[in-house]
C-alpha positions as CSV (number, residue, x, y, z in Angstrom):
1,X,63.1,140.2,170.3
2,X,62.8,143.6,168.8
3,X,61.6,143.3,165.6
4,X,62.9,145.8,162.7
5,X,59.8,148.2,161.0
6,X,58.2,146.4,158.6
7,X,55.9,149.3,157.9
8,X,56.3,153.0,158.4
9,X,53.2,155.7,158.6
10,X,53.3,158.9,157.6
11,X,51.7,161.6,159.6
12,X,51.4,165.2,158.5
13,X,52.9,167.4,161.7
14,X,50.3,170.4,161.0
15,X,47.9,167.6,162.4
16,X,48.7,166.7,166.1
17,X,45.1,165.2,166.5
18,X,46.3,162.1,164.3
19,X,49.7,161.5,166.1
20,X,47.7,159.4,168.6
21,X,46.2,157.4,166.3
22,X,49.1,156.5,164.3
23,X,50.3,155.2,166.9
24,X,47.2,152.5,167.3
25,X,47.4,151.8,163.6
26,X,49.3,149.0,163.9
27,X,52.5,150.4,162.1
28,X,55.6,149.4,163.1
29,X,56.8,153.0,163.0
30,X,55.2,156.2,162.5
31,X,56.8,159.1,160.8
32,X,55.6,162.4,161.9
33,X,55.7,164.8,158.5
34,X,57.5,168.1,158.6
35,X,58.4,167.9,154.8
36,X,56.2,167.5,152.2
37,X,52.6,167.2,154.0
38,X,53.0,170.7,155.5
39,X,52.9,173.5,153.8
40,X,55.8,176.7,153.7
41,X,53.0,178.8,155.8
42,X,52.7,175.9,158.3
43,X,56.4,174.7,158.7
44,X,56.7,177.0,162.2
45,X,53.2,175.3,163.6
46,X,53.8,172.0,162.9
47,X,57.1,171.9,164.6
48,X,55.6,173.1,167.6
49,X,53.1,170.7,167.5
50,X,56.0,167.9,166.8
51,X,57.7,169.1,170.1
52,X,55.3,169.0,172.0
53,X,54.1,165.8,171.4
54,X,57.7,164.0,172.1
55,X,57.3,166.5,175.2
56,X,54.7,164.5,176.5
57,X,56.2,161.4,176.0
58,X,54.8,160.6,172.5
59,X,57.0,158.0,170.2
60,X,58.0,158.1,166.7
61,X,60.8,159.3,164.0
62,X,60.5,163.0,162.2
63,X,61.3,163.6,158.7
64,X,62.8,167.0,158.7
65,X,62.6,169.3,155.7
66,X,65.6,168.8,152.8
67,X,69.0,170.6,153.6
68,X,68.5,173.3,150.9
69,X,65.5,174.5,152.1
70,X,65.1,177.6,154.8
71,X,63.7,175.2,157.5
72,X,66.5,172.8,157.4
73,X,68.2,174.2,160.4
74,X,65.0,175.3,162.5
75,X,63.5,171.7,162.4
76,X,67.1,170.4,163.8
77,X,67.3,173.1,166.4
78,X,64.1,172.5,167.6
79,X,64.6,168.2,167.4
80,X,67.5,168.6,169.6
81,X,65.5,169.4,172.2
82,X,63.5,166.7,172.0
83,X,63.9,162.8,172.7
84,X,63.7,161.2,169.9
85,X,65.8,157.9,168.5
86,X,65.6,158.3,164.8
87,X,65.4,161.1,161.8
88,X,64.3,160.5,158.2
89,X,66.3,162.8,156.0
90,X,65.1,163.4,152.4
91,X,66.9,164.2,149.1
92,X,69.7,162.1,151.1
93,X,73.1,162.4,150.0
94,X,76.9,162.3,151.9
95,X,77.0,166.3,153.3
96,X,72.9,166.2,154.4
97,X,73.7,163.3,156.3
98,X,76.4,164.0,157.7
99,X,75.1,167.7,158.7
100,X,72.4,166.3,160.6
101,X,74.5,164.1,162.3
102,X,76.5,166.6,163.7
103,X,73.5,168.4,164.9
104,X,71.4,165.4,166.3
105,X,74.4,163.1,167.3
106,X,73.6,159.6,169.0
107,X,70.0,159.7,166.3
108,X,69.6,157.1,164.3
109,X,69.2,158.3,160.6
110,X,67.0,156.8,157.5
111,X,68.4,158.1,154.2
112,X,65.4,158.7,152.0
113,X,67.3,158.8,148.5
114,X,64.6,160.4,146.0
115,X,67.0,162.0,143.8
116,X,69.9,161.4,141.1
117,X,72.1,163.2,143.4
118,X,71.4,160.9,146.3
119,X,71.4,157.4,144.0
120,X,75.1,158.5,142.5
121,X,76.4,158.9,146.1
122,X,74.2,155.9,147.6
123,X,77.6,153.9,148.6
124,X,79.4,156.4,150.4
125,X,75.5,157.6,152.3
126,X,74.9,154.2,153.7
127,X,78.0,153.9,155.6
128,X,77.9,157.8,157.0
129,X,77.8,158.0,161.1
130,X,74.7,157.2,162.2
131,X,72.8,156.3,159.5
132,X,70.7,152.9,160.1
133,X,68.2,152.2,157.3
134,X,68.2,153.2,153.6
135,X,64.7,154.5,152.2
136,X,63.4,154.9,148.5
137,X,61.5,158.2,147.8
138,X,59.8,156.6,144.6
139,X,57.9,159.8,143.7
140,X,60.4,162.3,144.1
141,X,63.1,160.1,142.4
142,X,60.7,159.7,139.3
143,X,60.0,163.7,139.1
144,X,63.9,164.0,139.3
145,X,65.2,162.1,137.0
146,X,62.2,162.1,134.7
147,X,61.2,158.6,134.7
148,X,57.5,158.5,134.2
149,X,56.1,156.1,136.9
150,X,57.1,154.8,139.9
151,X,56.5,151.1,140.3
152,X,59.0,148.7,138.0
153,X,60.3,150.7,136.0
154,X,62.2,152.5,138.8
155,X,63.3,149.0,139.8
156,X,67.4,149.1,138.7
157,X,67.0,152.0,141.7
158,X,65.9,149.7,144.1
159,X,68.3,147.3,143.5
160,X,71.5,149.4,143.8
161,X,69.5,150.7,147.4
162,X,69.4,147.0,148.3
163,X,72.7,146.4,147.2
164,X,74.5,149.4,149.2
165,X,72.3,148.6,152.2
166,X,73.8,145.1,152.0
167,X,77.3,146.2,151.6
168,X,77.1,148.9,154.3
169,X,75.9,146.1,156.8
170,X,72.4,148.0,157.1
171,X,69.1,146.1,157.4
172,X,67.1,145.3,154.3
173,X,65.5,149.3,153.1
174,X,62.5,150.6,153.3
175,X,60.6,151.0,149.6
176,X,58.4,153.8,148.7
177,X,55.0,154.6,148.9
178,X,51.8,152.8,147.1
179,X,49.8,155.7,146.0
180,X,46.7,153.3,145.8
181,X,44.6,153.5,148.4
182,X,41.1,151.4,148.0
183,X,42.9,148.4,146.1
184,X,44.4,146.1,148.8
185,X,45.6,143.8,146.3
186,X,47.7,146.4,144.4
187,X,49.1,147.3,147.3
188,X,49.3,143.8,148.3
189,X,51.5,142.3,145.6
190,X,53.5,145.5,145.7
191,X,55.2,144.5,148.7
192,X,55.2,141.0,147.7
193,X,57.3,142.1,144.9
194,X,59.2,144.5,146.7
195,X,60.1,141.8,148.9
196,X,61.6,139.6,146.1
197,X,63.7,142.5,145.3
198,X,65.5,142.5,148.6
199,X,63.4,144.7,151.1
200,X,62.3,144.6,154.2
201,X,60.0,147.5,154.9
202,X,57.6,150.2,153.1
203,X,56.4,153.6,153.6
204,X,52.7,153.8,154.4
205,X,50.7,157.2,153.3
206,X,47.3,155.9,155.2
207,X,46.2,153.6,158.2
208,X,44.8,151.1,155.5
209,X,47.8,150.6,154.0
210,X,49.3,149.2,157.1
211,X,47.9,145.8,157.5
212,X,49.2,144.9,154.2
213,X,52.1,145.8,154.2
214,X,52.7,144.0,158.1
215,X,51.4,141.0,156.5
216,X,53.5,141.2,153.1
217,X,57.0,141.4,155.0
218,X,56.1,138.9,157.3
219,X,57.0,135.2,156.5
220,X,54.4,132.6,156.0
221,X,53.4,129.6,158.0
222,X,54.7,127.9,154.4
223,X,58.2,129.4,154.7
224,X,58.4,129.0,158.5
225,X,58.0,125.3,158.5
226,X,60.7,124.9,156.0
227,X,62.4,126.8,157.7
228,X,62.0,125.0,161.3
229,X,62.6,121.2,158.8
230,X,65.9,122.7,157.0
231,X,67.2,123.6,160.5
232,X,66.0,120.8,161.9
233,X,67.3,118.4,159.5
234,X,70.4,120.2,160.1
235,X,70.9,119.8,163.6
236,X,69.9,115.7,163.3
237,X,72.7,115.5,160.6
238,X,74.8,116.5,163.2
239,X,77.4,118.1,159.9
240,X,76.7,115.6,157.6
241,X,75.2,116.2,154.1
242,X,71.3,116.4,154.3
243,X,68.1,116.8,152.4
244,X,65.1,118.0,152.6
245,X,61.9,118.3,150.6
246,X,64.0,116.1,148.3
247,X,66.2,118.5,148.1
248,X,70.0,119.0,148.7
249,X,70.5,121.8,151.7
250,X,73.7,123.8,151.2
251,X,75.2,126.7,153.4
252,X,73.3,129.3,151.2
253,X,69.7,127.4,152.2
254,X,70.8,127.0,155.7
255,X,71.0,130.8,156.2
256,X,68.1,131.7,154.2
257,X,66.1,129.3,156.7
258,X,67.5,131.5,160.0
259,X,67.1,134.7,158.5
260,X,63.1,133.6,158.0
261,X,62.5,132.9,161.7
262,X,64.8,135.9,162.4
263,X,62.2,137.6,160.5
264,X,59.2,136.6,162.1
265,X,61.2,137.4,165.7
266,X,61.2,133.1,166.5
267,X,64.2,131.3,167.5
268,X,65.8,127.9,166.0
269,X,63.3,125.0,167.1
């Protein structure tokens, strides 16, 4: 079974000589970088160097430069040359969406909403053609809407994310970047907590972050046995009322206890 990315790594596209080694990082996905890690002076470079690396077969997603900015249109000139299956698209709203999709048809697009403009038009994004997976630009949605910080206090943001995502039929989102980078347990009970709030991935700013975050979306041995009894229990009850861990199993429990092995890519017992 395929699973769906738990973690996602960025890679600056001005340095090709790390594209290879994202992949071996153990990420799920890796995002090569024409936005933010690249410089205006650099944009034309690492493009090239972007091509040419789905040229020879490389793998991965691109996050293209935002719609009002002059390299909108080259980066999507140049990616439809190239064979790739997905596209991040930052500031994300309805009409960037949408004019991506009409130059990279049959791509799959993550929605990186960063900005007030995108979290005001989140419901009618998520269910644009094409697009597969909602993202949350922490960092850029703080600087926008002048919220100082980027951890809980941008949490009623996540929420409506997970909540659109959910009404759109989209898979859980993708939450934003840790900025910590030596302290595994910040990181660590960040995902742990971004978890609880309803997601199902993060974006990863260094190799060491990966790990982690694998880990932190993944279910536990804990859940997945009571997840393998509650279905278990289930099937010997044959439809009758039944309990487990002394307690009463209802239809909400029931699914929980799929989606977990779902999660970890195991079937029913």
């Amino acid at each position: 079974m395929m699973r769906t990315p738990r973690s996602y790594l960025f890679v600056p596209g001005i340095m090709p000589e790390r594209f290879a080694k994202a992949t071996g990082s153990g990420a799920d996905a890796i995002i090569l970088d024409l936005e933010d890690a690249v410089g205006p002076g650099a944009k034309s470079e690492a493009r090239d160097h972007v091509v040419a690396w789905f040229g020879r077969g490389g793998r991965g997603l691109v996050r293209v430069n935002a719609a009002d900015t002059p390299w909108f249109q080259d980066d999507l000139a140049a990616l439809s040359r190239c064979d790739i299956s997905a596209v991040m698209v930052p500031k994300a709203t309805p009409d960037s969406l949408s004019a991506v999709a009409e130059k990279l048809p049959g791509r799959a697009l993550i929605g990186l909403i960063e900005t007030a403009e995108g979290l005001a038009a989140l419901r009618r994004s998520a269910t644009c053609p094409g697009v597969s997976r909602l993202a949350f630009g922490n960092l850029d949605f703080s600087a926008d809407t002048r919220i100082p910080g980027t951890g809980p206090v941008l949490d009623p943001a996540r929420f409506e994310i997970v909540l659109a995502s959910r009404l759109a039929g989209l898979v859980p989102p993708v939450d934003g970047v840790t900025t910590e980078l030596r302290d595994g347990g910040v990181l660590a009970e960040e995902v742990a907590r971004s978890r609880r709030l309803g997601f199902g991935a993060k974006l990863c700013i260094h190799p060491a972050q990966v790990a982690f975050t694998n880990d932190g979306f993944t279910p536990s041995e804990g859940e997945v046995a009571w997840a393998r009894r509650v279905l278990s229990a289930l099937s010997a009850a044959d439809g009758s009322v039944v309990q487990v861990d002394g307690k009463m199993v209802d239809k909400p429990l029931i699914d929980r206890a799929r989606q977990v092995l779902a999660d970890t890519g195991r079937g029913p017992p």
